[in-house]
C-alpha positions, 0 to 999 in steps of 0.5 A: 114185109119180113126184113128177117134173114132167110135161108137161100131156097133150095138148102144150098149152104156154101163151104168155107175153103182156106185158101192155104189149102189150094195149089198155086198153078204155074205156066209150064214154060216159065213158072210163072203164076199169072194168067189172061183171059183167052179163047179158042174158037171152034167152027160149027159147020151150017150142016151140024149147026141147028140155024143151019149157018155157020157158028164160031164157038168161043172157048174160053182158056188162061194163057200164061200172062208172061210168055202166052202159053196155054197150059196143057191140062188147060187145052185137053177140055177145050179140044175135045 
């Protein structure tokens, strides 16, 4: 068996990124920066579902972990 290192298949190389470089995001509210885990749900009709049963869909968001709210940019994907 080869224990050599290998390259990952398909050439795929991570970038480096410097954290610095990135942009803290705020609640909109109260500025504050941490954020949870939450979903939307959307209802998938039994006639557009392809089992033919109603479906919930979990769309997962960030919610403010201070006041609760979901920021805007955050809500335009999961409305549709």
């Amino acid at each position: 068996m080869n224990m050599k290192a290998q390259k990952p298949l398909g050439g795929n190389q991570q970038q480096q990124i410097d954290i610095k470089d990135t942009e803290m995001v705020k609640c909109e509210d109260c500025g504050n920066a941490s954020f949870i885990q939450a979903f939307f749900l959307r209802r998938l009709s039994a006639l557009m579902s392809p089992t033919g049963q109603e479906a919930l869909i979990p769309i997962q968001v960030y919610s403010c972990g201070n006041c609760g709210k979901v920021p805007d940019k955050f809500k335009q994907d999961a409305e549709g």
